[in-house]
Backbone as ProteinMPNN parsed JSONL, in Angstrom:
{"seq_chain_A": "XXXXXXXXXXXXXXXXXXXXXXXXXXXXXXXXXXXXXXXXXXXXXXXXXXXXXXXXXXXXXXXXXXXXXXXXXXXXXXXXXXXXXXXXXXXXXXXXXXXXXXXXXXXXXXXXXXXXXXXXXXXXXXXXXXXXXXXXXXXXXXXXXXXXXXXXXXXXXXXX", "coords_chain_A": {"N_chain_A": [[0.839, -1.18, 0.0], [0.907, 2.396, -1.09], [1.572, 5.274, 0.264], [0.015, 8.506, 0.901], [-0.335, 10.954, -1.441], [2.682, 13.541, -2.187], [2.727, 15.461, -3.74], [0.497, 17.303, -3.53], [-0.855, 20.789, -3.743], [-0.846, 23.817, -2.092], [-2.942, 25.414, -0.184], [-2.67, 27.991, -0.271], [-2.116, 28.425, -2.752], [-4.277, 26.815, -4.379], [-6.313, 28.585, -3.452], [-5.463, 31.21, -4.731], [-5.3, 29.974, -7.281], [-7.695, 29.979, -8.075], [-8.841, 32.474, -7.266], [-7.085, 33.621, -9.71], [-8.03, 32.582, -11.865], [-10.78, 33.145, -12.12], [-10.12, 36.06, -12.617], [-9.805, 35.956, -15.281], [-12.322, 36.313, -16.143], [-12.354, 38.94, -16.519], [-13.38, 41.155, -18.566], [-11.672, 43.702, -18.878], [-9.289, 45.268, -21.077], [-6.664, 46.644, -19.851], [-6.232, 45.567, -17.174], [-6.662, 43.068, -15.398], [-8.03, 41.836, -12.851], [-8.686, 39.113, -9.861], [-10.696, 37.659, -7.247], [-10.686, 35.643, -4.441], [-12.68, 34.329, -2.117], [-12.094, 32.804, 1.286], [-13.178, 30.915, 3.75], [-12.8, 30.474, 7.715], [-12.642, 27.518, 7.81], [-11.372, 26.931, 5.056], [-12.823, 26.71, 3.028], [-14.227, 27.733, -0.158], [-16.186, 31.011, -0.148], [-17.27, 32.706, -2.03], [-16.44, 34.063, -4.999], [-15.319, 37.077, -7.301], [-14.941, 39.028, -9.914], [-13.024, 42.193, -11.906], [-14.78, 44.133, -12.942], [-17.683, 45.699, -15.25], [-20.856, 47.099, -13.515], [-23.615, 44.797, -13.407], [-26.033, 45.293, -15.101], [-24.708, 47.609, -17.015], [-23.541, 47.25, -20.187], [-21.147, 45.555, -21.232], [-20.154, 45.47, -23.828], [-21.017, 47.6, -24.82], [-19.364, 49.649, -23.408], [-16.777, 51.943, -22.61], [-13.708, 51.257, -22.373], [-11.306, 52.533, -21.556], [-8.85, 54.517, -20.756], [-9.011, 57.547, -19.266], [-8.223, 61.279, -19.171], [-10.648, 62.134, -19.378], [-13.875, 62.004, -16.851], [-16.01, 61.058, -17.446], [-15.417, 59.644, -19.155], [-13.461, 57.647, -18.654], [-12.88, 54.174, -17.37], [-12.282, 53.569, -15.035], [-13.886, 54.726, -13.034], [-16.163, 53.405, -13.386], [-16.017, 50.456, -12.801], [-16.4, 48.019, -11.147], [-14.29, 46.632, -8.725], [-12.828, 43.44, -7.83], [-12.437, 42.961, -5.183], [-14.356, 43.759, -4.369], [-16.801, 42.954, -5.36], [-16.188, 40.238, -5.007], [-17.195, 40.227, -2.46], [-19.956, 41.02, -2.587], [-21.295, 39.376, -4.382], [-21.589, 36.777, -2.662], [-24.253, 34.834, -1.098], [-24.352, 34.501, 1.554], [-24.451, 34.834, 4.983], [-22.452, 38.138, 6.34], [-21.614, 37.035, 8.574], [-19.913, 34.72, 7.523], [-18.103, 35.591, 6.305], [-16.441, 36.441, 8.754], [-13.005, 37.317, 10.298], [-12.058, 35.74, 7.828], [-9.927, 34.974, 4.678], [-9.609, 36.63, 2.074], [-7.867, 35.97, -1.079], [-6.522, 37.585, -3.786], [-5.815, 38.44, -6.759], [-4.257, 41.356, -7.55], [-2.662, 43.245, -5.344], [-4.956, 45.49, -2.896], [-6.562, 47.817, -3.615], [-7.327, 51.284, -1.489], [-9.687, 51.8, -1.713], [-11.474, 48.81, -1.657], [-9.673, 48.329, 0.252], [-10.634, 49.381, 2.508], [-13.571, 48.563, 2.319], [-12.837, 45.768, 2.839], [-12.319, 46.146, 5.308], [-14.75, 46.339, 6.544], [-16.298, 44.537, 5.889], [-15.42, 42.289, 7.449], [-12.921, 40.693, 6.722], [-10.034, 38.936, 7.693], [-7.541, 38.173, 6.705], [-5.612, 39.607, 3.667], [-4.304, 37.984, 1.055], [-2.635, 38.199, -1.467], [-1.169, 38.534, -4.594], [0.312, 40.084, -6.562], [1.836, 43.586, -6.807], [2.395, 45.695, -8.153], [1.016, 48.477, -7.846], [2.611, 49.308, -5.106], [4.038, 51.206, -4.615], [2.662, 53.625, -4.864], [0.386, 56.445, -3.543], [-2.471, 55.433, -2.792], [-1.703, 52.561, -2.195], [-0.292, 52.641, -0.097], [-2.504, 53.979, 1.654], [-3.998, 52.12, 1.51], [-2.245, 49.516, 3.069], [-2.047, 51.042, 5.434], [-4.452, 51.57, 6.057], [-5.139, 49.001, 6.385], [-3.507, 47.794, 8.356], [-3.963, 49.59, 10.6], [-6.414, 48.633, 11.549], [-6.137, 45.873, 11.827], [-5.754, 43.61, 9.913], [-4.068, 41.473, 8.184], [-1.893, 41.133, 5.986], [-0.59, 39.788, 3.018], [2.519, 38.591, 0.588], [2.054, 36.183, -1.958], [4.381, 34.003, -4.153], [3.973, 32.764, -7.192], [4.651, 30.203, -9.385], [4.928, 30.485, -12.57], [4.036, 29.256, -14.684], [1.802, 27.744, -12.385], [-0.771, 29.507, -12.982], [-1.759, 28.923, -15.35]], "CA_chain_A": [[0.0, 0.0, 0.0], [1.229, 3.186, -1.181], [1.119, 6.836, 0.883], [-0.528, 9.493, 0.335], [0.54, 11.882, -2.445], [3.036, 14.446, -1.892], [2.629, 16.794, -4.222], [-1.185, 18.266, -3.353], [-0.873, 21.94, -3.704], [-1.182, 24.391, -0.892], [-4.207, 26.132, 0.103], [-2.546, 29.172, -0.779], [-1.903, 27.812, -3.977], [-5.579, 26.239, -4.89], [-7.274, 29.743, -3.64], [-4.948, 31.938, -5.785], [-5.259, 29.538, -8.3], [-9.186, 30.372, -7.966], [-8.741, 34.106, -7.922], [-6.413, 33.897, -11.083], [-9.397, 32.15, -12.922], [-11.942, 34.421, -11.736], [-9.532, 37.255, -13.349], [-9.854, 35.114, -16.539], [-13.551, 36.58, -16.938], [-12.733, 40.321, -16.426], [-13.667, 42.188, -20.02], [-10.348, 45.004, -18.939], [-8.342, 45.12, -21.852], [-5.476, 46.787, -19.449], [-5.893, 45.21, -16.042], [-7.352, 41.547, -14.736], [-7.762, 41.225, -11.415], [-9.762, 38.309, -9.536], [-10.486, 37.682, -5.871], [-11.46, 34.59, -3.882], [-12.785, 34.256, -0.185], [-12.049, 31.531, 1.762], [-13.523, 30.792, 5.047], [-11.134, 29.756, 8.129], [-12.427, 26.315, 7.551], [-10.685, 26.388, 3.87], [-14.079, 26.65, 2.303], [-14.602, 29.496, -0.79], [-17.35, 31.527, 0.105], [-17.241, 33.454, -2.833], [-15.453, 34.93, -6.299], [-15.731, 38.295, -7.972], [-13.481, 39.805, -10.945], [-12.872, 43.368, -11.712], [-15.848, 44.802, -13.716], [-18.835, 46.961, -15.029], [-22.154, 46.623, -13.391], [-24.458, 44.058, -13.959], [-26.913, 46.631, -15.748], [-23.846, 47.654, -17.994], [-22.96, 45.846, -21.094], [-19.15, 45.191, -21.259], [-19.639, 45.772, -25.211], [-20.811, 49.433, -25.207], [-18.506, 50.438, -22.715], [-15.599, 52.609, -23.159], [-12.429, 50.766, -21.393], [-10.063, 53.341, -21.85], [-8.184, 55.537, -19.06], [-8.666, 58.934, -20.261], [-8.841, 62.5, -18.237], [-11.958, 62.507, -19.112], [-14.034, 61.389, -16.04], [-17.458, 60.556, -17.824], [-15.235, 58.372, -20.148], [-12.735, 56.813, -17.686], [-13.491, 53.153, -16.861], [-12.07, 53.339, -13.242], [-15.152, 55.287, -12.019], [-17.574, 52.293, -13.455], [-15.523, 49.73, -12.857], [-16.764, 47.792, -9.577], [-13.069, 45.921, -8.402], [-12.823, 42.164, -7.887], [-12.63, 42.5, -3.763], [-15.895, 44.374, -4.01], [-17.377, 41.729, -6.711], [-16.523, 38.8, -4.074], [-18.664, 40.336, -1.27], [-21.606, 42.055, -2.858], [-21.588, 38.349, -4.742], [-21.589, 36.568, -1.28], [-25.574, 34.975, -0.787], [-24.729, 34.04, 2.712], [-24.813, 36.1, 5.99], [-21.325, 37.855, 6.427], [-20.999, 36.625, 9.902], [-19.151, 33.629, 7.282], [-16.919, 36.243, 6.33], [-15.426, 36.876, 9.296], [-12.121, 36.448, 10.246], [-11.74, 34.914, 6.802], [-9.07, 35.247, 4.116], [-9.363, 36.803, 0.574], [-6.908, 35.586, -1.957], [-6.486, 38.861, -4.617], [-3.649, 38.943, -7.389], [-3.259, 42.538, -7.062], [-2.886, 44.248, -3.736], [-5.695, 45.999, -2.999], [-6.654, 50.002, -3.426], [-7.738, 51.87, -0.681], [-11.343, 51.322, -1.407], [-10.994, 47.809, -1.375], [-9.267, 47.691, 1.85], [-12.11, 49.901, 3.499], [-14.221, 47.588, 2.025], [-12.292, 44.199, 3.264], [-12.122, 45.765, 7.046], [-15.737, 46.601, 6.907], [-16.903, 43.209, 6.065], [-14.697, 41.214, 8.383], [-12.036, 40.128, 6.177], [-9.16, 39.079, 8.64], [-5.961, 38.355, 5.835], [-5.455, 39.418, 2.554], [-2.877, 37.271, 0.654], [-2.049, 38.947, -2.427], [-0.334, 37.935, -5.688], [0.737, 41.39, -7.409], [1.861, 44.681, -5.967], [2.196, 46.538, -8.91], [1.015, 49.686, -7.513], [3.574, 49.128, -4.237], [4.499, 53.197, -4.031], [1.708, 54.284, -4.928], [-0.356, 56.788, -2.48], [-3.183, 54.607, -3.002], [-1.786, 51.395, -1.988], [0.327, 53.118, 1.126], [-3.205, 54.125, 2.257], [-4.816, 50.415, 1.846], [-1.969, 49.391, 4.397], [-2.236, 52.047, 6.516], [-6.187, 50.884, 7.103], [-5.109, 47.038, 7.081], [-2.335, 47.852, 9.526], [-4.923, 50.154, 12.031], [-7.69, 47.65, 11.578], [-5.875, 44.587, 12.224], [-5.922, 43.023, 9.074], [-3.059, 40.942, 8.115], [-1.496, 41.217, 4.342], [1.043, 38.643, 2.74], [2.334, 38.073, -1.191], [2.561, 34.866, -2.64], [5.204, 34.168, -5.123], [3.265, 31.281, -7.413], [5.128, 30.034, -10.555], [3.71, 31.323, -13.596], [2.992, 27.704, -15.115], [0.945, 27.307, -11.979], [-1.684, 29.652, -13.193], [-1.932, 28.449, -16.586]], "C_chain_A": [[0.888, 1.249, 0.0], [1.122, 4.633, -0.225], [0.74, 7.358, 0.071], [0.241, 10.548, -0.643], [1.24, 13.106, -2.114], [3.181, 15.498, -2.384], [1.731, 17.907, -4.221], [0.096, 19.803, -3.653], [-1.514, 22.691, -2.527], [-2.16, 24.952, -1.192], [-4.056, 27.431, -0.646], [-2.477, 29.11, -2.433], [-3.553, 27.932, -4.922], [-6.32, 27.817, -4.415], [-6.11, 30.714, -4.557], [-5.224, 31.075, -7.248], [-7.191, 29.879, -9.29], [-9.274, 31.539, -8.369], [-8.17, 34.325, -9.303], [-7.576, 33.234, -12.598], [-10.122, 32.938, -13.152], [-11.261, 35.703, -12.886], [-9.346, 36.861, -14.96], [-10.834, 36.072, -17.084], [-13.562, 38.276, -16.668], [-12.359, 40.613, -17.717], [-12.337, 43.157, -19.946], [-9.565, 44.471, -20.03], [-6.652, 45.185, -20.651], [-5.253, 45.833, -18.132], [-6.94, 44.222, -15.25], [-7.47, 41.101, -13.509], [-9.473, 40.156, -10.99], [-9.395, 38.062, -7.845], [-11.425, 36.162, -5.578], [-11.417, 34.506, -2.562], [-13.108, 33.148, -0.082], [-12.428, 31.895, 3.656], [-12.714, 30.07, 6.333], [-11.479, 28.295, 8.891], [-11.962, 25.793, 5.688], [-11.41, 26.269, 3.039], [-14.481, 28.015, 1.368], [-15.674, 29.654, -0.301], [-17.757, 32.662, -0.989], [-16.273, 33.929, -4.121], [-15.328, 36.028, -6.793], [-14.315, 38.178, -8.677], [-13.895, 41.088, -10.921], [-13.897, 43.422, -12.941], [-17.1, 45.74, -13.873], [-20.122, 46.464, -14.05], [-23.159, 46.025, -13.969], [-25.472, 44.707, -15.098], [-26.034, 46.809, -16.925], [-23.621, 46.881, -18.721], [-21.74, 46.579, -21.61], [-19.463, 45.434, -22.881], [-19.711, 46.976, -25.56], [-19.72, 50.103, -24.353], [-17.283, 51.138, -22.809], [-14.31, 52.46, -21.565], [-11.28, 51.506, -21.49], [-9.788, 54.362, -20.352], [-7.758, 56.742, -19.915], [-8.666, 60.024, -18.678], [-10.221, 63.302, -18.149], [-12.934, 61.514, -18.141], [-15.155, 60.568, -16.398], [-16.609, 59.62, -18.689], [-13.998, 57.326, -19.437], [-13.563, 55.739, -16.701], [-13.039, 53.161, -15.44], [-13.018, 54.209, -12.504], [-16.324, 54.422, -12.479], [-17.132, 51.268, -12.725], [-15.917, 49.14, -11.55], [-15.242, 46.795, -9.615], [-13.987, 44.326, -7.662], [-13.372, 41.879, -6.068], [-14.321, 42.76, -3.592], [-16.875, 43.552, -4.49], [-17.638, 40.771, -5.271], [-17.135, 39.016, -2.916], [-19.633, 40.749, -1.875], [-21.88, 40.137, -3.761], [-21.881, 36.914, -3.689], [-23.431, 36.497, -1.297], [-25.738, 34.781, 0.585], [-24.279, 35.19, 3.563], [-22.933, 36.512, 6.01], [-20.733, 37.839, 7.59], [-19.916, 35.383, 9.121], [-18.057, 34.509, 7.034], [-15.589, 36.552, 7.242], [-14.487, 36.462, 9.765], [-11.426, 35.619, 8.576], [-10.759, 35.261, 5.832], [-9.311, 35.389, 2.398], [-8.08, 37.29, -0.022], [-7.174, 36.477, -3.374], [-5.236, 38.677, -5.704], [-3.674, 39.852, -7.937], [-3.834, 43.232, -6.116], [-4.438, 45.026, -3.948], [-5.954, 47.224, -2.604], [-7.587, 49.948, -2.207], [-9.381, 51.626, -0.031], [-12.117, 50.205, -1.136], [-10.919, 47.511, 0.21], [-10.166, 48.11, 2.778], [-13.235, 48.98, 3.977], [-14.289, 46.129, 2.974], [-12.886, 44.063, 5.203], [-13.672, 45.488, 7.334], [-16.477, 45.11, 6.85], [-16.083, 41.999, 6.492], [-13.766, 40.642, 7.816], [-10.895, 40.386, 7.029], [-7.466, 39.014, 7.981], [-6.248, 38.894, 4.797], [-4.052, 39.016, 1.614], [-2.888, 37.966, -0.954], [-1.038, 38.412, -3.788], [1.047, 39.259, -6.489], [0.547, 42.791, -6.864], [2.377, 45.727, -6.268], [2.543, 48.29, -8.264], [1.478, 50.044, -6.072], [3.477, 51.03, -4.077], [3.716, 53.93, -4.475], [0.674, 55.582, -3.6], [-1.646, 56.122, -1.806], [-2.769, 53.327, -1.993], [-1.087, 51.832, -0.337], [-1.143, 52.989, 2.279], [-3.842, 52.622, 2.703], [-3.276, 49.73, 3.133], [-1.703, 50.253, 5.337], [-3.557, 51.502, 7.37], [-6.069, 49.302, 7.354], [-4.601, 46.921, 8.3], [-3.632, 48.083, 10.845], [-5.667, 49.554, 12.365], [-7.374, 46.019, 11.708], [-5.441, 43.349, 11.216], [-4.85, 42.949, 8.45], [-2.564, 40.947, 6.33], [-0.405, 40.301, 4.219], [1.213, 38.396, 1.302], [3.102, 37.105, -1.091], [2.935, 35.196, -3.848], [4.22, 32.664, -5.722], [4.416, 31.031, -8.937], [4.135, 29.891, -11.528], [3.095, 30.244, -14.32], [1.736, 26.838, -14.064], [-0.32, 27.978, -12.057], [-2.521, 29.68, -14.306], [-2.733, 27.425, -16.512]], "O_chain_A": [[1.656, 1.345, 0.957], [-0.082, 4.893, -0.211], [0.834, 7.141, -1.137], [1.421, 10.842, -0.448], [0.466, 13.961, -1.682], [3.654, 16.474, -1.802], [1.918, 19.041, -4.662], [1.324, 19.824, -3.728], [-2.562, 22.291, -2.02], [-2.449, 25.104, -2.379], [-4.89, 27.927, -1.403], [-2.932, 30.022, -3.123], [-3.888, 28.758, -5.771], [-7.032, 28.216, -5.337], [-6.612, 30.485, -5.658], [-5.339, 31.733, -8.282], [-7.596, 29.943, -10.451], [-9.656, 31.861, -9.494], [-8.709, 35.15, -10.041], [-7.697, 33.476, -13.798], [-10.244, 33.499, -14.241], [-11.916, 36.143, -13.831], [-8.708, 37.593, -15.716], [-10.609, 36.662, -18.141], [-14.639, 38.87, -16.612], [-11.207, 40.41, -18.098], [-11.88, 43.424, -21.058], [-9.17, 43.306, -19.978], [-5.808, 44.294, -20.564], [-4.136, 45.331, -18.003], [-7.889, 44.643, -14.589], [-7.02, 40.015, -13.141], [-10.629, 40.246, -11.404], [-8.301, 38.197, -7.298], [-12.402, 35.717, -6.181], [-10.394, 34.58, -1.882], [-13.901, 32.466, -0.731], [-12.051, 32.771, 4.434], [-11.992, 29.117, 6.042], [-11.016, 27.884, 9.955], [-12.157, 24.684, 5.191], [-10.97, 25.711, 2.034], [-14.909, 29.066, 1.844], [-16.323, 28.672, 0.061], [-18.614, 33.486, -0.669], [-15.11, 34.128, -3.772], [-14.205, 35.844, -6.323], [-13.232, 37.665, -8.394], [-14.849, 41.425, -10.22], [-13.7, 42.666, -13.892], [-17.534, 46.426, -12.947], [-20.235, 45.244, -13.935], [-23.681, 46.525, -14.965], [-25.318, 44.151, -16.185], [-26.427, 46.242, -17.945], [-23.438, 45.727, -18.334], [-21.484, 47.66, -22.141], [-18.336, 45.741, -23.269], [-18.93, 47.552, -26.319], [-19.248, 51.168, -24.752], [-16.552, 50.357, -23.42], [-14.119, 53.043, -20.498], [-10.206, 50.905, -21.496], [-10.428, 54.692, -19.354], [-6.861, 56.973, -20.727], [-8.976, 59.694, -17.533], [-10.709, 64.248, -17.53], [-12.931, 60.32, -18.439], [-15.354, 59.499, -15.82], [-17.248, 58.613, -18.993], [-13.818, 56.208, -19.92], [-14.38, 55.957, -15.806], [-13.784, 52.529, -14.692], [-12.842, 54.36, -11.295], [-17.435, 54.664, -12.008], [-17.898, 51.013, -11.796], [-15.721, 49.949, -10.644], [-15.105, 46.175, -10.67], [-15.125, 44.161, -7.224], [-14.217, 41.079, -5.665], [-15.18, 42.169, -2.936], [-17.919, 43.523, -3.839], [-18.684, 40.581, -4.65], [-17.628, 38.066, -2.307], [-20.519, 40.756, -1.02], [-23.028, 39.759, -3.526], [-22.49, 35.994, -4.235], [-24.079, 37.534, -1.437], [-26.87, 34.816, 1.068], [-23.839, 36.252, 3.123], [-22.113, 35.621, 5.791], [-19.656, 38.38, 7.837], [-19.047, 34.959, 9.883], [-16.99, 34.2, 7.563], [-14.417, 36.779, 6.942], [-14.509, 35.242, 9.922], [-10.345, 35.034, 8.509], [-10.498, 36.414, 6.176], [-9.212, 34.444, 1.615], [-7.419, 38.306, 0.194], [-8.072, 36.041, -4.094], [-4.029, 38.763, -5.48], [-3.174, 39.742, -9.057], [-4.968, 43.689, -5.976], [-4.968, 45.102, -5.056], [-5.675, 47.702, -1.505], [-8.354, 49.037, -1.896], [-9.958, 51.437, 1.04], [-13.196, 50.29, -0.55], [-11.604, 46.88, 1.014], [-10.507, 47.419, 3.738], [-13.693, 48.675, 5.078], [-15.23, 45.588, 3.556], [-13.347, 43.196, 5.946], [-13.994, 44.628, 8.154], [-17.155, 44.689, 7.787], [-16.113, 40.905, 5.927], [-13.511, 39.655, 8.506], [-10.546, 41.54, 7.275], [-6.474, 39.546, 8.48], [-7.468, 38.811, 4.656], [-3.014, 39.675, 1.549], [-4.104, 37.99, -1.144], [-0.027, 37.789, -3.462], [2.24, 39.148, -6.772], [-0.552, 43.218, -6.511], [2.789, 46.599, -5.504], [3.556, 48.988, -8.202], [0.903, 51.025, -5.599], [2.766, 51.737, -3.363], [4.05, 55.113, -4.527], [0.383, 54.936, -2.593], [-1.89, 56.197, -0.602], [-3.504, 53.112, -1.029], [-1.533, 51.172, 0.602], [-1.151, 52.316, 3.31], [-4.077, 52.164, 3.821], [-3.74, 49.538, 4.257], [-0.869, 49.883, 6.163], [-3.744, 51.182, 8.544], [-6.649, 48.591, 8.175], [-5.025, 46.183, 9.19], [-4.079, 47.273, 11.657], [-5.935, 49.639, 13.563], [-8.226, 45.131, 11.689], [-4.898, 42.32, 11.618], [-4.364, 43.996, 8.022], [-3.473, 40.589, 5.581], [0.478, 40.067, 5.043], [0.225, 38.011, 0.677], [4.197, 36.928, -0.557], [2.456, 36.061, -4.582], [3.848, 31.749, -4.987], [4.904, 32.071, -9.381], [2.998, 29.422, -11.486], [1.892, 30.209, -14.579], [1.027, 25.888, -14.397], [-1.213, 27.437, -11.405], [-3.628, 30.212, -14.389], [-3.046, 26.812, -17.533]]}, "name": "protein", "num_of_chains": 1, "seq": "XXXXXXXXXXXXXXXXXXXXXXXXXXXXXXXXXXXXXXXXXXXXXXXXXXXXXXXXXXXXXXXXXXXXXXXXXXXXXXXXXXXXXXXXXXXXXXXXXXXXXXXXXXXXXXXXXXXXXXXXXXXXXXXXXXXXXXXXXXXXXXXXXXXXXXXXXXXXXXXX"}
């Protein structure tokens, strides 16, 4: 009788590997992000990607990053963290404490977001916007609010 297999893949692994799917189905020409919440029995509780509102159709829309504000997609755009709670049918007492898996850090609004609905880690893939003012602020509110941040390095054939 043989043992058990040693190669499984880590948790961290199999939920990034989740979020990086999820970021499969975001319409952004420039920027793909996907999020997955896991509950701290190891259980998703949810997915979202970065996109327009349900109401919106992803074919009229104008995906471009202009200075114009009525035509700049980052004021439609609902983000992936925000996707995987407002997509969430169960109470978010499951949320709490729990860990969403993101591959890229998450903006400010985001992290507001994360503390407000009990999200206790966020593990992270991509950190891109690192020196940003933006991303300074999202750990500034993870830091004050308790909420733990960490990036995983994954090899790039593991999200293929």
């Amino acid at each position: 009788m043989s043992g058990k297999r040693k190669d499984a893949i880590t948790w961290d692994e199999f939920f990034m590997r989740v979020a990086y799917a999820a970021s499969l189905r975001s319409k952004d020409p420039q920027t793909q992000v996907g999020a997955c919440i896991a509950d701290t029995n190891q259980r998703i509780l949810s997915v979202g990607y970065n996109g327009t509102p349900e109401a919106l159709s992803d074919e009229e829309f104008p995906w471009d990053v202009t200075d114009d504000s009525i035509q700049d997609k980052h004021n439609f755009v609902i983000h992936a963290e925000a996707n995987a709670i407002l997509n969430y049918r169960g109470s978010l007492k499951d949320v709490q404490d729990g860990t969403i898996y993101v591959t890229l850090f998450p903006c400010q609004e985001c992290a507001k977001t994360l503390v407000q609905a009990g999200i206790g880690e966020v593990v992270y893939l991509d950190d891109k916007y690192h020196d940003t003012e933006g991303a300074e602020v999202s750990r500034l509110v993870l830091d004050r609010c308790g909420v733990t941040y960490r990036q995983v390095s994954l090899p790039v054939d593991a999200l293929v």
